[in-house]
C-alpha positions as CSV (number, residue, x, y, z in Angstrom):
1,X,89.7,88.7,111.7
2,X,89.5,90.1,115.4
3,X,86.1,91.4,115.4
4,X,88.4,95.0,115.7
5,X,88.9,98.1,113.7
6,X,92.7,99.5,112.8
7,X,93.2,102.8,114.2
8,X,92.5,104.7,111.3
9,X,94.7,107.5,111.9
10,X,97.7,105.3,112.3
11,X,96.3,103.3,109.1
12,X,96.4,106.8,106.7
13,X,99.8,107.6,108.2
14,X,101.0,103.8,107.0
15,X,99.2,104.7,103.5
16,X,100.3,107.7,102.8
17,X,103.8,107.6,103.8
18,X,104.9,104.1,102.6
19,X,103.0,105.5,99.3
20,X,105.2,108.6,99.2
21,X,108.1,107.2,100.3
22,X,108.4,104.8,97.7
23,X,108.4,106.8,95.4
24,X,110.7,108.7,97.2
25,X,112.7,105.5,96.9
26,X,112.8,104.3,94.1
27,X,112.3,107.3,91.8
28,X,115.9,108.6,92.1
29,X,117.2,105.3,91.9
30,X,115.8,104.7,88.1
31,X,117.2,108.5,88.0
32,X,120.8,106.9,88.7
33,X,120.4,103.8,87.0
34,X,119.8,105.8,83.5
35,X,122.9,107.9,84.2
36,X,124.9,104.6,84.0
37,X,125.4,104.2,88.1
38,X,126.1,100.4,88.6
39,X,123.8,98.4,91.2
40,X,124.8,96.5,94.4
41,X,128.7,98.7,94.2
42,X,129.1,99.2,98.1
43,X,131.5,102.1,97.9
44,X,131.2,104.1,94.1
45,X,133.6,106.9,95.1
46,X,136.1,105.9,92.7
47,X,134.0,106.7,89.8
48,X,134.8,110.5,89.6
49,X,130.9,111.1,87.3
50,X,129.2,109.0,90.5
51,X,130.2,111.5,93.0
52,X,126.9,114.1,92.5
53,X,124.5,111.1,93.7
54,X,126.3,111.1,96.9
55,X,123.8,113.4,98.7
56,X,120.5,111.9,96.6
57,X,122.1,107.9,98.1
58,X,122.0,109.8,101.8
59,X,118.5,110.9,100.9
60,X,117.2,107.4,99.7
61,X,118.6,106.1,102.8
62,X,116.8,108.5,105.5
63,X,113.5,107.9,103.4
64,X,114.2,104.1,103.6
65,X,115.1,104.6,107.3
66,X,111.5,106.6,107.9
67,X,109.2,103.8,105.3
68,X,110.8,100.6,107.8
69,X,109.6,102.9,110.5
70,X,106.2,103.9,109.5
71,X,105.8,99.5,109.1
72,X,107.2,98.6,112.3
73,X,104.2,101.4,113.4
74,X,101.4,99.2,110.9
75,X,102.9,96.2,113.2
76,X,102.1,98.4,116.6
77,X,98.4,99.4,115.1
78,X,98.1,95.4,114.1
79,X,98.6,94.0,117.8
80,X,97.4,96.8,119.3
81,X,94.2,97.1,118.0
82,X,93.2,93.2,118.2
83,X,93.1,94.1,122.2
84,X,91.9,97.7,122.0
85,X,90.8,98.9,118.4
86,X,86.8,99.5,118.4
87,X,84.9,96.7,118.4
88,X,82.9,95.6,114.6
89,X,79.0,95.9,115.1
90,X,77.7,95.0,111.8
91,X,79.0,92.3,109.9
92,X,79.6,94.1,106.9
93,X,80.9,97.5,107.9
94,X,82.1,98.4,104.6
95,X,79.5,96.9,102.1
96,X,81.4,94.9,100.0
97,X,80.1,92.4,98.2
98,X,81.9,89.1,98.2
99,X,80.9,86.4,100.5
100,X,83.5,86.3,103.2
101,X,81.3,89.5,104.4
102,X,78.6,87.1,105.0
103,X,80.5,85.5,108.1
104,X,78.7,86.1,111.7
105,X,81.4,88.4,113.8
106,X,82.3,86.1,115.7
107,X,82.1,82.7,114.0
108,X,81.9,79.3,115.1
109,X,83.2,76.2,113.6
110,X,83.0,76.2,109.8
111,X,82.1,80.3,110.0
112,X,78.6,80.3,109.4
113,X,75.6,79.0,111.4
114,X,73.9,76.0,109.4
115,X,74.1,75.6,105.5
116,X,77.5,77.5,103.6
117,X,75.5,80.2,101.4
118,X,75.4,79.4,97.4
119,X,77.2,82.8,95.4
120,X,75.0,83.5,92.2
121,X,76.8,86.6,91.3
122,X,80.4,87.6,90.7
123,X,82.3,89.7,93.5
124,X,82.1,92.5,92.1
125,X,79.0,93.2,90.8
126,X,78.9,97.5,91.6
127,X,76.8,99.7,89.7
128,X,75.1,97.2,88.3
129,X,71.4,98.3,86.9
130,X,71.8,101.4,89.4
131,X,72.2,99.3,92.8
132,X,75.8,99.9,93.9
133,X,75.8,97.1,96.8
134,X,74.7,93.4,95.5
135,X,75.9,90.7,97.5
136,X,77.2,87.2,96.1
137,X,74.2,85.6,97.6
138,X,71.2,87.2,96.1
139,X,70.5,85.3,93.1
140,X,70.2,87.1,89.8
141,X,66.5,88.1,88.9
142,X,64.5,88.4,85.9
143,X,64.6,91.7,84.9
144,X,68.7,92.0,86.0
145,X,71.2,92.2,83.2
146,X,73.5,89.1,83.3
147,X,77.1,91.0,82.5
């Protein structure tokens, strides 16, 4: 959108722990729900069987407390690199084959120069006929399977 890169380092550090962590999450919370705990109860101390989740609810919240964390730090890499992240070169730096790819890095008006390209293909036309990169735009040929 910026013509910028994410850190990638901070990106696989989002991934991996929001990932992780919600399983952490949510995980011991079916656990609790299938032993009968009720939902949205802010104090459950007075149910004597409840008691032994006490230490699992402190651990849900620390993981909770570390996911928000690890988003406020997505929200950090966001701004941060739209002024400093390493500038796109190509316009499509991943080879992906839909047409928004298509786009100059830095467009103009309307996002591309002259005439909006025609699609001919579906977006997601990979491994096709054993080419693994077919953009929208090249039309279909002769000897090319249609599905």
């Amino acid at each position: 959108m910026f013509g910028r890169y994410l850190n990638m380092t901070l990106g696989y550090i989002h991934f991996w722990v929001t990932m992780v962590g919600a399983y952490l999450i949510f995980w011991p919370m079916h656990y609790e729900g299938l032993a009968g705990m009720p939902r949205r109860y802010l104090d459950k101390s007075i149910w004597k069987s409840f008691n032994q989740f006490g230490d699992l609810d402190k651990m849900i919240t620390v993981v909770s407390i570390i996911v928000f964390a690890v988003q406020l730090m997505f929200v950090f890499n966001f701004f941060y690199s739209i002024f400093k992240g390493r500038k796109v070169t190509s316009e499509n730096p991943w080879g992906a084959n839909t047409l928004e790819w298509t786009t100059p890095i830095n467009p103009g008006h309307g996002n591309w120069v002259g005439e909006i390209p025609e699609v001919h293909r579906w977006p997601y036309d990979y491994g096709k006929d054993g080419r693994e990169f077919i953009p929208q735009t090249e039309p279909v040929g002769a000897n090319e399977s249609k599905h």
